[in-house]
N, C-alpha and C positions, 0 to 999 in steps of 0.2 A: 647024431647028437642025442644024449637023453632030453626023455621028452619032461618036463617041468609042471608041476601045479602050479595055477594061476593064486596069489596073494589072495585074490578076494574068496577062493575056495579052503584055506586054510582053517582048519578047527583052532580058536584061540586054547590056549591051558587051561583048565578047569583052576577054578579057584576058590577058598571054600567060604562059607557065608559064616561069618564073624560080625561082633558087634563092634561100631568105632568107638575110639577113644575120643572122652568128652571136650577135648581141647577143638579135634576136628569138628567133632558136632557143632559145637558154639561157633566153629569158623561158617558153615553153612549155615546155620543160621543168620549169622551176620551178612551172609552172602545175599538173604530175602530181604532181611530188613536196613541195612546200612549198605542204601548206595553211594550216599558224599557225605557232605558233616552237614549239611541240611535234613539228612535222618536224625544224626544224634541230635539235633537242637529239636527236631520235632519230638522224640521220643522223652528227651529229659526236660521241656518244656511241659507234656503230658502230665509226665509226672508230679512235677512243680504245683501244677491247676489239682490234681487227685488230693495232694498234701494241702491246700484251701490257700495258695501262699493270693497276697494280696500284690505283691511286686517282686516283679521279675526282671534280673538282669540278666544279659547275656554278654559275657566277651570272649572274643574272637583275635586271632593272628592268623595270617596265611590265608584269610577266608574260610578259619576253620580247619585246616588241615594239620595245623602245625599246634594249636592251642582251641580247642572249647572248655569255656568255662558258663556254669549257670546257676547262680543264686536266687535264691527263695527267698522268703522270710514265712514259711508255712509252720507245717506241725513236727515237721523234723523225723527223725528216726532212733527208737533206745538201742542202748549200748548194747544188750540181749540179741536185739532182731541183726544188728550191723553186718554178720558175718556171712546170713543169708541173703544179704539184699541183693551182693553179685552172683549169687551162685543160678544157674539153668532154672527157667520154671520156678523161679522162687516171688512170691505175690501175697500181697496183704489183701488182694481187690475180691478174688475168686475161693471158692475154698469146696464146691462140689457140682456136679452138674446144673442143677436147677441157678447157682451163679451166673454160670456160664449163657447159658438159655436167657438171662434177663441184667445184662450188661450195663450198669450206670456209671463206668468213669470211664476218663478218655485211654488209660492204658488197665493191662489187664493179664496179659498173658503172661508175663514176668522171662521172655527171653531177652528184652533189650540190654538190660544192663550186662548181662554175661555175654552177650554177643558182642558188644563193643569190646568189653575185657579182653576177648582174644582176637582183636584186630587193634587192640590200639590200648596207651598206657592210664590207666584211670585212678583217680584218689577220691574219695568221698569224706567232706566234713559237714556234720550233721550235731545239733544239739536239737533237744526237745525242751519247751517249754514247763519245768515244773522243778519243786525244790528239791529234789532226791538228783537233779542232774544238774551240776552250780557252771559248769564247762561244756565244751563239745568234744565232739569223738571224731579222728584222724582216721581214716583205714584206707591201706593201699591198697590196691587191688591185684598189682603181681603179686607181694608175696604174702599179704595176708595180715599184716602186720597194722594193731592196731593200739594208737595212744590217743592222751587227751591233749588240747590245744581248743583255743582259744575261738570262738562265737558267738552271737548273738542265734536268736533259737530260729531255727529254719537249716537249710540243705544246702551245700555247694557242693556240686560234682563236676569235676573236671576230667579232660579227656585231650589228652597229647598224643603228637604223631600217630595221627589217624592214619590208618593201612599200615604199619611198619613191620607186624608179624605177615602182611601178606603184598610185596611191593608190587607186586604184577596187577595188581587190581588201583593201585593209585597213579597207574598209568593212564587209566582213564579220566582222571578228573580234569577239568577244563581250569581256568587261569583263574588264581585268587578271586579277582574283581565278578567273576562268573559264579564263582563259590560262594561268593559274599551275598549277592545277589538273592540265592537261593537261601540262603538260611535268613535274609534278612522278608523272605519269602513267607517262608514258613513260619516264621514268628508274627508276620503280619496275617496270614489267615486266624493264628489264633490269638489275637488280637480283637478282631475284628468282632469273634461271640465271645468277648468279656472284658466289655467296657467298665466292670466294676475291680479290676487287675490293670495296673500298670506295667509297663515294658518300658525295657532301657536297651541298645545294643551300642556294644563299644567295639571297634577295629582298630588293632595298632594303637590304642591309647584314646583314639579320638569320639565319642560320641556319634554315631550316624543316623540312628534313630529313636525318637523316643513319643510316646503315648501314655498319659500321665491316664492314672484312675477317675474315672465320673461317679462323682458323691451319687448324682439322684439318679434314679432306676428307671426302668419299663420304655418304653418306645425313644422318649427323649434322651435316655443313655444312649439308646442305641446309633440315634439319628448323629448325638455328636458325637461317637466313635466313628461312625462313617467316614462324620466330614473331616475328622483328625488325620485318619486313617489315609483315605482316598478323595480326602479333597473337598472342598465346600462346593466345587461346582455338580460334585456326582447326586449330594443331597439335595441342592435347589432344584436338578435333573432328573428327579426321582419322586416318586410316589410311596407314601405309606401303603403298609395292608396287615391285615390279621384278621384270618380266614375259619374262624373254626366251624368245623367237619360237624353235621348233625348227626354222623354215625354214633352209634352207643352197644356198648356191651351189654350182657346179659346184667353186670353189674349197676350199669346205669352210666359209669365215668367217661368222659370224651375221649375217644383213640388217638385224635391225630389234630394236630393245628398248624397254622403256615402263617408264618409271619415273617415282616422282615420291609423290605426296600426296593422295588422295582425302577429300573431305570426309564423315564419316557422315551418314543420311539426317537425321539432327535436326537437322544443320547448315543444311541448304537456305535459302535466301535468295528473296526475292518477285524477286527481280530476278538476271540473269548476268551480274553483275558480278563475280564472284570465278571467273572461270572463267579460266585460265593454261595456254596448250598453247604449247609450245615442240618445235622442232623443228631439232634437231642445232644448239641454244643460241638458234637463234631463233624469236620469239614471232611468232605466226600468229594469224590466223582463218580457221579450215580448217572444210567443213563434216564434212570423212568422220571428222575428231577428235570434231567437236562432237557429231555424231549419236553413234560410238560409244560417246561417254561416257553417252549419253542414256540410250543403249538399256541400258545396262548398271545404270542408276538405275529402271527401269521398272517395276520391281514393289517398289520398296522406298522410294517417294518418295509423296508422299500430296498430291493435287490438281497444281493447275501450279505447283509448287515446281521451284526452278532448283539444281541438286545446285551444291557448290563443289569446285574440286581445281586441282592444278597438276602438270599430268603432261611428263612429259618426252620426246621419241621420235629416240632415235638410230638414224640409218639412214642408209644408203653413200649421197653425195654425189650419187653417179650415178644413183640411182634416184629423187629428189627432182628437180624443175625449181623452184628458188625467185625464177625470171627472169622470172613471167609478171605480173608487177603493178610498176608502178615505186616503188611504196614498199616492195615486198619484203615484206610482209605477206601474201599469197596464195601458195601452193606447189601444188603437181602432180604426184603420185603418178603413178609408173610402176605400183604396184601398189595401187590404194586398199584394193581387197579385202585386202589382207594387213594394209596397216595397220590396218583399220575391226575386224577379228578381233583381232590382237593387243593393241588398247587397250579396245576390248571384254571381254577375255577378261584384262585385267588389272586392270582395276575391278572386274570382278566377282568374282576369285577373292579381292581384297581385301576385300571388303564381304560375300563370304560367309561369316568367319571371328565367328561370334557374339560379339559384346562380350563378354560375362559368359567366357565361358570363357576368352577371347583375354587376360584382362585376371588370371586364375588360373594361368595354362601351357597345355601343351596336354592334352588329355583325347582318349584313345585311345575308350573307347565309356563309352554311359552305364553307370552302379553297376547293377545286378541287384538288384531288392530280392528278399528274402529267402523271400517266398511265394509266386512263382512255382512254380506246380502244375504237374509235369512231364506228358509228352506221353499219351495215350492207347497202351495197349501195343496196342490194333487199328488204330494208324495213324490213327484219326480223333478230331477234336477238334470240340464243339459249343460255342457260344456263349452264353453262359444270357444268361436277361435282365437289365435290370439292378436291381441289388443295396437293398436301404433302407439307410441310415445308421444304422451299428450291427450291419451283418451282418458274418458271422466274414470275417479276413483272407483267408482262403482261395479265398471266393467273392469278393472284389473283385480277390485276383489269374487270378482265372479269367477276370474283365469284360475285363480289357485282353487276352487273344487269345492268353497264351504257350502256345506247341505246335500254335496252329491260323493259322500265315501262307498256309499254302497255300502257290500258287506267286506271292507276294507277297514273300517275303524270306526269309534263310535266318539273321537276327539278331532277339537278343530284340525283342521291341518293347513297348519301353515306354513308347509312345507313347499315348494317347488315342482311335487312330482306330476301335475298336470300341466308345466312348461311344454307347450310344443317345441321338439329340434326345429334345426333348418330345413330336414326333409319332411316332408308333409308326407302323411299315411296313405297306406293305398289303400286300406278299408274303412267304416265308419261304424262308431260304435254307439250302439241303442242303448239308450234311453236305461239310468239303473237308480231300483226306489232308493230314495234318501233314508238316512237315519237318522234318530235326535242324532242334536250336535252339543254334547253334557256342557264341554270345556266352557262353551259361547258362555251358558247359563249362568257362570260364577267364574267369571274372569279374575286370578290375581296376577296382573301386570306387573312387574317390578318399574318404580321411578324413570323415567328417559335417563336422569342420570347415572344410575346404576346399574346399566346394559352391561355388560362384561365387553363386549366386542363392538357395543358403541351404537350411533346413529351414523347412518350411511349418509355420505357428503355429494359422490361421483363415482363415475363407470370409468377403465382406463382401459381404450384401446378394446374394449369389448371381450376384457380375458378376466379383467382385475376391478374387485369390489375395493373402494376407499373411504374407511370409516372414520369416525373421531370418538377416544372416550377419554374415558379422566387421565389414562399414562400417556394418550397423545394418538397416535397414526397407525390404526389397523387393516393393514392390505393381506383382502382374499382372495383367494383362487376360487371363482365362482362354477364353476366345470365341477372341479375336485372337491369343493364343499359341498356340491348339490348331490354327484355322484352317491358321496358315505351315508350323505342323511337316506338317499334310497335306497341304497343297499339295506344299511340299519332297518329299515322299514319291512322289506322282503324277509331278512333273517329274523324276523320277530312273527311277519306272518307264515313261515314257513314252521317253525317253532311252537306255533300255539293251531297249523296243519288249517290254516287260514286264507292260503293264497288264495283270493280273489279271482275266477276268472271272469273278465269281459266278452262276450260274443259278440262279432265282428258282424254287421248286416248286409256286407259283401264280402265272403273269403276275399284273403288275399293269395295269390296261387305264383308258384314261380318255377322255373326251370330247376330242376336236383341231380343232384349226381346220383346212382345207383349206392353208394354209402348214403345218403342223407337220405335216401328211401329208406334204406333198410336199417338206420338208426332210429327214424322216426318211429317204424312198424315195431323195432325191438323194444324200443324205449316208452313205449305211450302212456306205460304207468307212472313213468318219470316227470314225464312232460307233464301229466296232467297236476301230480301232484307240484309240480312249477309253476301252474298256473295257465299250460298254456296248453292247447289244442293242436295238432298238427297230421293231417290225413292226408293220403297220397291218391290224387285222382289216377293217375298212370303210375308207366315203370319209370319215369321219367320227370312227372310233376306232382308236387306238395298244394295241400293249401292250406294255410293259419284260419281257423275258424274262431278261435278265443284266443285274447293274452291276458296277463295279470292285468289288474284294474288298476294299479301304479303304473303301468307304463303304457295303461291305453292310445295316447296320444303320440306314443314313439313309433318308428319305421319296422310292422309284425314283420315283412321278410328279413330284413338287417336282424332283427332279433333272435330269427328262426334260424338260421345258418348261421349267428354263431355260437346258438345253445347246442345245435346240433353238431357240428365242431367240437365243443367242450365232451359232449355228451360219446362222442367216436374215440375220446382219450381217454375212457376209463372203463371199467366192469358195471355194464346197466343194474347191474344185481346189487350192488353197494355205491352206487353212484353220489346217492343222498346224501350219507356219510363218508365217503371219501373226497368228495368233490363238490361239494353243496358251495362254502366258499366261493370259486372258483366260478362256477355257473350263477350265484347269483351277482357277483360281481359285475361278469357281463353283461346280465340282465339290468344293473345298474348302470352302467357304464354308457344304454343304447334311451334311458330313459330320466338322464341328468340333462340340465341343460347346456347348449353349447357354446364354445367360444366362439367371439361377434355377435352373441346375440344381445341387442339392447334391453336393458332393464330400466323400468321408473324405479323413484326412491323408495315407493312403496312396495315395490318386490324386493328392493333391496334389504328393504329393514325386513322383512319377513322370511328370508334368508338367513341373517343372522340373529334372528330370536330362535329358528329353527336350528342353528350349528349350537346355540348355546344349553341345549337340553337333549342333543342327540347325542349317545355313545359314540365314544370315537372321534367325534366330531372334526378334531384334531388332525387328522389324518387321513386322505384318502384311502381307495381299495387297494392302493397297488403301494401304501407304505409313507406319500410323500405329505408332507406337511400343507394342509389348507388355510392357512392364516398366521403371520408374521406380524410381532405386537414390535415399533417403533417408537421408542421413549423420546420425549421432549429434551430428557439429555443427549440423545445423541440427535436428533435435529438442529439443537442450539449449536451441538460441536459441528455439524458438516457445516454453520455457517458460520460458525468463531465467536458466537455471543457468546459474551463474559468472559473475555478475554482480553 
């Protein structure tokens, strides 16, 4: 038998390198930029906002496949320019490189409209506003043919039997109602940055959506475009922000600003679908946005919950490339680092502002209750134990630490963090000199009436704080609220490279694994700057010689194995900044108080003066909500009053 070359060995035919013809070009081209007819409504909606139009209709058949049509009422187009407007590359926005390099409108490149042209049939009627043009101008766009007819001044381009020069590509489009979907999509992200423009969408005749124009400007336009947009619960749900960046040019002018709407953590949604980054008016998917919204969500979000917001980032033209994608949807930071900080660092100083107080005014420090026991006149302050239920005021203002911060703080604290847990320490901690205590000196209390989160009533079941304020029944998770406010305390003295350590006046020593040895020995740079001491007497045993002075009073072994844990999950070398979170969480988590344990009313109220000026406060470490506000209207409902 002749023996045969295998296909895959075969030389194909040479063939020689020719330029295409421009009908094929404009079909590739269409090929990048028009996936469904939710391109064409976003491309000649672009356009629409470029021309200043003030209202914008869109109608639709088929979901768009069978009929777009998009009226303006902007600046139009002269009779002159009409013939260019479909042709490849043809643009009023761009006109030489240094344009290009500093990009201010949302289209630019000038391939849309020619690329639709040869996917699908299109007509353009356009009048401009002035007295040399009394009519509008017709032009088809098969064949070129152009007459006058009848407008008011602005642009209508319509665009039929989308794919029909290429049927093999409109086999992919999913069912009207899915098409509709998307173009009613895409009309609502840009909606969304310009609430000074109205939108109208019509399908089959019927009106489906519409977002009328907001007369007044600035933050309040934007708030009730949201809530038109996405709902009134997403704004009540949501936090203001507007971040500007202190970076500055050689020039002197601000680079970069973030503003916009942050969803609160309750908000979160299983899926990121409410997620809106916009970028000097245009909407992106950017990851250095996406990420720094994340990271900014990261201890205040509870499992894979996807936060919601719609943030805004204005920044100099030139320092953005919005050329690198042809749907104009990807951008390229000349500086990502700056922006990934500054959107970072404006969610989160939004979402640091406690509900409960943000929603009172603002509260300069917590009230001072009244029996704060002033400082030792030798400079030292000891810690008693703690107290039974029913011992004098005096001794439970002793429990909470006033006069004995050490070099912890130089303000009352009337916070929790010297609660003993239910485990008693296995070491004891000496004696640490006091500091003034400024806050004591010039206490501004706010009214008992005007607590945000109330005066404390009862303890339920030894898990749940129950308050009263003027909307009615405040139940907290006292675990979960005590836990944030420490943690908040640690990341602040970690921060300012503060952590307090207390020395123990008998190590505490425990049996270790051969890892918990050799983390502790690798780590010790880590641990100290954690606050916390840890030496290895053997190959076999540890001992805690210091912890932070926030959580002197908690269980140093329970502490030590699981900083040491934390610390075995990560690269010791970047540990601070990869995992700082994370470890002090734990560290929080061993030095909150715990569930069952009894509280008087006056730990009670001094728990919630502390949630009401603690970052966060709102939310534990691990994401979950510390405190549920129950309105007098829905108490009257679970029992039928007024009815």
């Amino acid at each position: 038998m002749p023996v045969t070359t295998p296909p895959s060995t075969l030389q194909p035919p040479r063939r020689p390198i020719r330029e295409l013809p421009d009908e094929l070009i404009s079909q590739i081209a269409a090929g990048e930029v028009v996936e469904r007819p939710a391109s064409v409504v976003r491309e000649l909606v672009d356009n629409a906002l470029d021309a200043g139009a003030t209202q914008i209709t869109l109608r639709l058949q088929a979901g768009g496949v069978r009929h777009i049509s998009v009226e303006d009422n902007g600046s139009g187009i002269l009779r002159s320019e009409l013939p260019n407007a479909l042709k490849r590359h043809a643009t009023s926005k761009i006109a030489s490189l240094s344009d290009l390099e500093s990009v201010g409108t949302m289209g630019f490149r000038g391939e849309a409209l020619a690329a639709i042209c040869s996917i699908a049939e299109v007509s353009l009627l356009t009048r401009v506003d002035t007295a040399d043009e009394p009519h509008g101008w017709l032009l088809d766009g098969r064949s070129g043919e152009l007459q006058a007819a009848a407008r008011a001044p602005g642009t209508t381009v319509e665009v039929r039997e989308l794919f029909f020069a290429t049927p093999a590509r409109r086999k992919f489009l999913k069912t009207d109602a899915t098409e509709l979907a998307h173009c009613i999509e895409a009309v609502r992200r840009h909606a969304l940055a310009r609430p000074e423009v109205g939108f109208a969408i019509w399908h089959d005749g019927k009106l489906v959506a519409q977002w009328r124009a907001v007369a007044h400007g600035g933050m309040e336009a934007l708030r009730q475009r949201l809530a038109d947009v996405l709902g009134e619960d997403f704004v009540q749900q949501a936090v203001a922000l507007d971040w500007p960046l202190d970076a500055q040019d050689e020039d002197g002018p601000q680079r970069l600003r973030v503003w916009g709407f942050a969803g609160v953590p309750d908000a979160a949604r299983s899926r990121a679908d409410w997620q809106f980054a916009y970028v000097n008016g245009r909407y992106v998917r950017d990851k250095t946005i996406t990420h720094a919204a994340r990271s900014a969500y990261e201890d205040v979000l509870h499992g894979h919950r996807q936060p919601v917001y719609a943030l805004f980032v204005s920044i100099d033209p030139a320092r953005v490339d919005v050329n690198v994608h042809p749907t104009k949807i990807e951008v390229r930071f000349r500086d990502g680092r700056e922006v990934h900080q500054g959107v970072r660092r404006a969610v989160e100083a939004a979402l640091a502002v406690p509900r409960a107080a943000a929603a009172a005014g603002p509260v300069e420090t917590a009230p001072a209750p009244a029996w704060a026991p002033p400082a030792r006149q030798d400079g030292f302050a000891f810690r008693p134990r703690e107290p039974e239920v029913g011992h004098r005021v005096s001794d439970v203002g002793a429990l909470w630490g006033y006069g004995s911060g050490g070099a912890t703080t130089g303000s009352a604290r009337t916070e929790l963090d010297s609660v003993e847990t239910n485990t008693a320490p296995t070491g004891y901690a000496l004696p640490v000199r006091a500091e003034p205590v400024e806050a004591l000196a010039n206490p501004s209390p706010l009214p008992a009436g005007d607590w945000p989160l109330g005066r404390a009533i009862a303890q339920l079941q030894g898990v749940y704080i129950l308050a009263e304020n003027t909307q009615g029944l405040v139940v907290v998770d006292m675990h979960a609220a005590h836990e944030r406010i420490v943690y908040e305390r640690l990341k602040q003295q970690l921060d300012d490279q503060q952590v307090a350590r207390q020395p123990l006046l008998i190590p505490a020593t425990f049996a270790a694994t051969p890892d918990e040895v050799a983390t502790a020995e690798d780590c010790d740079e880590v641990l100290k700057t954690l606050g916390l001491e840890i030496t290895a007497l053997s190959p076999r045993t540890l001992a805690v010689r210091a912890v932070p002075t926030t959580l002197a009073q908690g269980n140093p072994v329970e502490l030590a194995r699981s900083v040491l844990a934390e610390l075995g999950l990560h690269d010791s070398s970047t540990v601070v900044q990869r995992a700082r979170n994370e470890l002090l969480a734990t560290m929080a988590c061993h030095g909150a108080v715990r569930a069952n344990r009894r509280l008087t009313l006056d730990e009670m109220n001094a728990l919630l003066r502390q949630m009401e000026v603690t970052e966060r406060s709102d939310q534990c470490n691990h994401g979950r909500p510390t405190w549920r506000q129950v309105g007098m209207k829905e108490l009257d409902g679970l029992f039928l009053r007024g009815r």
